[in-house]
N, C-alpha and C positions, 0 to 999 in steps of 0.2 A: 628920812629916818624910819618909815615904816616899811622899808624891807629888813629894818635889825633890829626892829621891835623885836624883845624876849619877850616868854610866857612867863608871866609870874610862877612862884614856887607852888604858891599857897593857891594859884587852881589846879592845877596840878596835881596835888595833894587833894582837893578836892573832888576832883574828876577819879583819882583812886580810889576816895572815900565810897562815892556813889555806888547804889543799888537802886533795882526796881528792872524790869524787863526788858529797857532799853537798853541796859547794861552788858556786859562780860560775866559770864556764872565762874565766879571761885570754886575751882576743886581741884587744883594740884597741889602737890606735897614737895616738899624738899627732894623725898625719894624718887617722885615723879620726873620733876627739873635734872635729877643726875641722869633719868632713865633720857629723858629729853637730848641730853648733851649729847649723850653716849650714842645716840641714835642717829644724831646729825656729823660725828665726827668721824666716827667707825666705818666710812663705804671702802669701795674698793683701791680706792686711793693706798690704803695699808697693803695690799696682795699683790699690787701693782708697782708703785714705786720704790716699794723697799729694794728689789732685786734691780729698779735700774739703777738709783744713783746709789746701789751699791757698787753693780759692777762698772760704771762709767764713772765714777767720783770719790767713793770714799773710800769702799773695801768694807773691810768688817766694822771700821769707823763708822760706819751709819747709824752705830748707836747713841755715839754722842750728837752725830746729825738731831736726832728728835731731840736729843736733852737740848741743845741749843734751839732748836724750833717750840719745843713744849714752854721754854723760860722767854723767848720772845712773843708768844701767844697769853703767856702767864702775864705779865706786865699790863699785857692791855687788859686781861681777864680780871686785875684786880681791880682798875681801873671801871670796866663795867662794874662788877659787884658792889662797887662805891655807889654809882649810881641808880644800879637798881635798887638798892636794899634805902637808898633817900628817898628817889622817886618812882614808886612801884606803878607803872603807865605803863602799857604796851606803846610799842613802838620805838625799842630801843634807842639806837644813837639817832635818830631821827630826831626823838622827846630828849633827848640829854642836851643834841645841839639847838633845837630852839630855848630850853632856858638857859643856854651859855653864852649863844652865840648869835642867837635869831634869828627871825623867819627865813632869810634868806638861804642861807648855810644850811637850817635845816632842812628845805626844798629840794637844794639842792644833794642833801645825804639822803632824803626820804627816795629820790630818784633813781640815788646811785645804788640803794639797796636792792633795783631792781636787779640790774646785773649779777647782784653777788644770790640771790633770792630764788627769782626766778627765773633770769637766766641759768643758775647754777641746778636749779633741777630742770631744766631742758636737756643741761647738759647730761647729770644723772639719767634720766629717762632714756635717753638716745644709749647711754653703754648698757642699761640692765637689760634690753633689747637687743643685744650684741651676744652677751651672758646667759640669759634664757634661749638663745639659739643653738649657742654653745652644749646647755642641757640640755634641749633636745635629740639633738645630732649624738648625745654619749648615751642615748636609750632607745639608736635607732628612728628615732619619730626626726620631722623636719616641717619648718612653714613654710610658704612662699618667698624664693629671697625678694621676690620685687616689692612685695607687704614688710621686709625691713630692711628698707633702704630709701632714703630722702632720694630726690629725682636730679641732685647733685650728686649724687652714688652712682645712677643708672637705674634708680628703681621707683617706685611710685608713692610711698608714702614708709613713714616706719613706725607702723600699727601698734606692734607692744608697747611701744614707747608713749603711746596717745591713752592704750590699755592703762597702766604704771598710773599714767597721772589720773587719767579717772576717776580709777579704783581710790583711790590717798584722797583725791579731793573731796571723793564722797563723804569716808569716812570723816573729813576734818569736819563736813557739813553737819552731820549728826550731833557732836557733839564732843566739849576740849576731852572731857574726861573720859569718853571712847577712845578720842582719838591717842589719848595717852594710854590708854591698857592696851591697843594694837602697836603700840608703837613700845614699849615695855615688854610684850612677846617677842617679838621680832628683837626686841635688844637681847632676851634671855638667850635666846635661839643662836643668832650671831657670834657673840660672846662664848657662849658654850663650843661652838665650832673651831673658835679660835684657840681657845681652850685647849681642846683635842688635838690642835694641830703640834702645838706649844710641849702638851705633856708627852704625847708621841714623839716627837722632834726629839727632846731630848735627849730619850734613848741611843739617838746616833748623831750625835754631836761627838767630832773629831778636832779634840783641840788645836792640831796642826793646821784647820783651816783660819784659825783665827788671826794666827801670827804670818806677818807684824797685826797690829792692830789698826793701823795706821799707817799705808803702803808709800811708799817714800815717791815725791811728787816725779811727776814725769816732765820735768823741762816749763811746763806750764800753766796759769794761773787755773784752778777747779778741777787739774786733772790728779786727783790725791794730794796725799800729805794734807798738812792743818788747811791750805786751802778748796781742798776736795771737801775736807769736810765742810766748810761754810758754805760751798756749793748746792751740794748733799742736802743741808738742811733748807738752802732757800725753793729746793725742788719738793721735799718733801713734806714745807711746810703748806701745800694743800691737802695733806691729809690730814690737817687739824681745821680746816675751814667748817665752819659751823655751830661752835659752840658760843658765839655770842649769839644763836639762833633763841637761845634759854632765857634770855631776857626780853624777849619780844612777850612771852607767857608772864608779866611780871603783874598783870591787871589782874588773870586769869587764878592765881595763887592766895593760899588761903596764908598764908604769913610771911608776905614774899621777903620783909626786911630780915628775916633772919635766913629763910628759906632758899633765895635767890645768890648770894655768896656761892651757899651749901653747892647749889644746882650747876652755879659755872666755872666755881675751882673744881668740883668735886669730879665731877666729868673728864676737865681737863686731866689730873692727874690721874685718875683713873685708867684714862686713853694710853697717857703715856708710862704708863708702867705694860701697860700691852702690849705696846709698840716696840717698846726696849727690851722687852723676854721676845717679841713673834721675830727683830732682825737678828734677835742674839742665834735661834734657834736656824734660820733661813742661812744664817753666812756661814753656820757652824756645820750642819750635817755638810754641805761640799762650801768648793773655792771660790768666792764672790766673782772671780772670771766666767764660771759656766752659766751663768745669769743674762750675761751679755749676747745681745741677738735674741733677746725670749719675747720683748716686747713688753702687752701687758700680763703675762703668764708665769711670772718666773718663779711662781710656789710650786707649779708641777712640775719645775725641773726638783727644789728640794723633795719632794716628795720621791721622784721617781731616784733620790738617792738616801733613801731610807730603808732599808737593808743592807744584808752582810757583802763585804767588799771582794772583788776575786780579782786579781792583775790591776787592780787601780782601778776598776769600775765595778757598778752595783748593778749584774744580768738581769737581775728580778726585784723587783723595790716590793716589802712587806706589806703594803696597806696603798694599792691601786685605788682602791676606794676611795681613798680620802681625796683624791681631785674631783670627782661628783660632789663632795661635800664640800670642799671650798669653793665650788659654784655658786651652791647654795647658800652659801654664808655671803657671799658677794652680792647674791640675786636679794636677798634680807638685807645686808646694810644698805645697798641703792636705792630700798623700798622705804626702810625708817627714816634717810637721808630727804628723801623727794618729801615724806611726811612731815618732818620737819619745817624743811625751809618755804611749803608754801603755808604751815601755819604760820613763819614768821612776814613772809609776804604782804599777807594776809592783815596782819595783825597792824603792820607800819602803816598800809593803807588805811587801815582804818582810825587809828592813828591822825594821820592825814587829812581827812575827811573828817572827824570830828571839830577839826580846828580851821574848816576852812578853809583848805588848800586843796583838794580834792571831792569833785562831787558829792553827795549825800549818799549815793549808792553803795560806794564800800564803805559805808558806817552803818546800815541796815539789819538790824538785828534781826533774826529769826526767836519769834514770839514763844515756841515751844523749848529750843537747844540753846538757847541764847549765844549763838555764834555766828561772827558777819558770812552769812549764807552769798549774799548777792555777789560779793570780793570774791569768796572761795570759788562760785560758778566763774566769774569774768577772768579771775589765772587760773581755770579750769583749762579755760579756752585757749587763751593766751599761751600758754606753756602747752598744750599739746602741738597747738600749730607750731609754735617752732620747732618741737621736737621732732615732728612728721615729716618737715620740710627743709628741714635747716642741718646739714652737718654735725653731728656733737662736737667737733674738733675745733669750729668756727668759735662755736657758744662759748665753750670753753676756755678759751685764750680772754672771754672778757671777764668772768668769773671772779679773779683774785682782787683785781681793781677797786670794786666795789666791795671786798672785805679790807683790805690794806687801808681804805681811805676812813673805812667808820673806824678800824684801831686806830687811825690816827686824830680824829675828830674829839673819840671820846677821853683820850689819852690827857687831850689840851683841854677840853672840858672840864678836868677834875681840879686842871691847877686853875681855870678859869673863877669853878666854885668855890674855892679854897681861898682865895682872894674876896670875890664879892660877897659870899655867904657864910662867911665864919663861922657862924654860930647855928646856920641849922641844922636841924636833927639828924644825924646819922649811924644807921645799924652798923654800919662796917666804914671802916676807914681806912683807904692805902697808906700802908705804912711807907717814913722815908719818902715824902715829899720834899722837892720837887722832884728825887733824883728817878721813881721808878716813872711817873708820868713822865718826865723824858725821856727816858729810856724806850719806852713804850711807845 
């Protein structure tokens, strides 16, 4: 029985309550948690996939692709908010599945978070090192390719990528409420970029590229039509990975039960009204075809058809520039993205470690910042070395798993509570039980 012992509520609740220097220092705000969301969902994931399972899957339909990904991330997002705004503990679904599910389960989700955590910013690291080179090379400068490439490339290590995480993990060392005003520039910064791309765009948006809306399927399953798009959306639902990343800060938050909702719908939709103006604008200036073969690049093809038309093609696109600038919008969300998720890392372990199930090391407070310094060194380490050494494309493929399993854990957690805890206190409550935890 003692692998499925539960954590009672009420230490739990306890263990939130606690103050003194051993502790997590409160200083995020509601404001901070949407800054938080937006930081972790917003990488390049957006610049890069909209233009493939545009032009391989849906057509200009990739808009409904995200409303369908955004409302399947939604379900579990309200399901989190449930639980964080009950039980405001770092350590996400990790702390939801032991008091639902016990020790075991939650072992075993503290684990899997690795994958999604810090493997997932190995993987970040390994592409912002791709994209910094990229900038480089458009200002004439260049680094050693053998210094960015894993020695499964041909090259000997991939330095910026080791650079990335350093820099992030220092900062998170210092302290939450630094690390959240760097990570709040870097969202203003991103945001505004996208922005730019979005109100530019507009300008030459050509309704004929839009139609059909919804390209009539090609003979078979996910190639267009209503099944392209369900494609579409399960391709481009990693560009929403990360915003259960906002409930791992749930200790760290000065009123997380009202605060925390705020922090991981508000993000969420926020994202996706971005996402549904940046494909509206991408499939609109040309024909979701010329997308196809771009790779991960296919905003500088819209880009380079942003200008007036001559014979059916744009000789000169108005705003050259603005592919430096979506670099850099990319080289900034890969950077808030990596800040993120090893604070949520971070945070699960410690987590972890509080209760037992991981040495005493990643529960180690630093006496001055009050934040687990010793954790934040150890997936210092940890996550450069694989970023150095390891493919990002390998990392990558294990990435989703570990976020599909905690939506699912904490999904079944809520009807799990909703059954044995009727009556405890709850700031927010999923509406329409059981139907959206199942759904979710």
């Amino acid at each position: 029985m003692g692998l499925f012992i539960k954590k009672p509520l009420d230490m739990l609740l306890n263990e939130a309550s606690a103050t003194g220097e051993h502790t997590l220092k409160r200083t995020l705000s509601a404001g901070a948690l949407v800054a938080l969301g937006i930081g972790a969902i917003i990488g390049a994931g957006l610049f890069s996939l909209t233009g493939l399972a545009a032009s391989h899957y849906a057509g200009p339909g990739i808009m409904i692709s995200f409303i369908i990904a955004a409302v399947g991330c939604g379900l579990a997002g309200l399901c989190y908010a449930e639980f964080a705004s009950m039980i405001p503990v770092a350590g996400s679904a990790y702390t939801y599945s032991y008091a639902t599910m016990g020790e075991f389960i939650a072992w075993v989700i503290g684990w899997d978070l690795v994958l999604e955590y810090a493997v997932g910013s190995a993987t970040v690291a390994s592409s912002w090192s791709g994209y910094f080179g990229k900038l480089l090379s458009n200002y004439g400068l260049s680094f050693p390719e053998e210094l960015m490439r894993t020695p499964f490339e041909g090259g000997i290590l991939n330095l910026p990528a080791v650079f990335i995480v350093v820099i992030m993990s220092l900062i998170l060392i210092r302290a939450t409420s630094e690390s959240a005003w760097v990570n709040a520039l870097l969202v203003v910064l991103k945001v505004s970029i996208v922005l730019v791309f979005i109100i530019i765009g507009f300008n030459y948006i050509r309704p004929e590229n839009h139609i059909p809306l919804i390209p009539e399927n090609k003979g078979s399953f996910g190639e267009f039509g209503w099944s392209g798009i369900i494609r579409a959306a399960g391709v481009v639902f990693f560009a929403y990975i990360g915003f259960d990343a906002v409930s791992t800060a749930a200790q760290e938050t000065k009123n997380p039960k009202k605060a925390m909702p705020i922090g991981i719908m508000g993000s969420l939709i926020i994202c996706t009204v971005l996402y549904i103006l940046f494909a509206y604008v991408m499939t609109g200036v040309t024909n979701y075809t010329n997308f196809a073969g771009d790779g991960l690049a296919p905003v500088a093809t819209a880009i380079d058809w942003m200008g007036p038309m001559v014979n059916g093609v744009v000789p000169r696109p108005d705003y050259p520039w603005l592919n430096n600038l979506i670099i850099i919008a990319v080289l900034l969300g890969y950077s808030s993205v990596i800040l993120v998720m090893l604070l949520g890392q971070s945070r699960v372990f410690y987590s972890m470690s509080t209760d037992g199930l991981l040495p005493k090391v990643f529960s180690a407070i630093h006496p001055k910042h009050r934040t687990p310094y010793k954790s934040n060194l150890l997936f210092m380490i940890f996550v450069s070395v694989f970023a150095a050494f390891v493919p990002g494309k390998i990392v990558g493929e294990m990435t989703s798993i570990g976020t599909l399993f905690a939506f699912i854990l904490v999904s079944a957690g809520v009807l799990v509570m909703r059954s044995t805890m009727k009556d405890a206190p709850r700031a927010f409550r999923v509406p329409l039980v059981p139907f959206i935890p199942v759904l979710g």
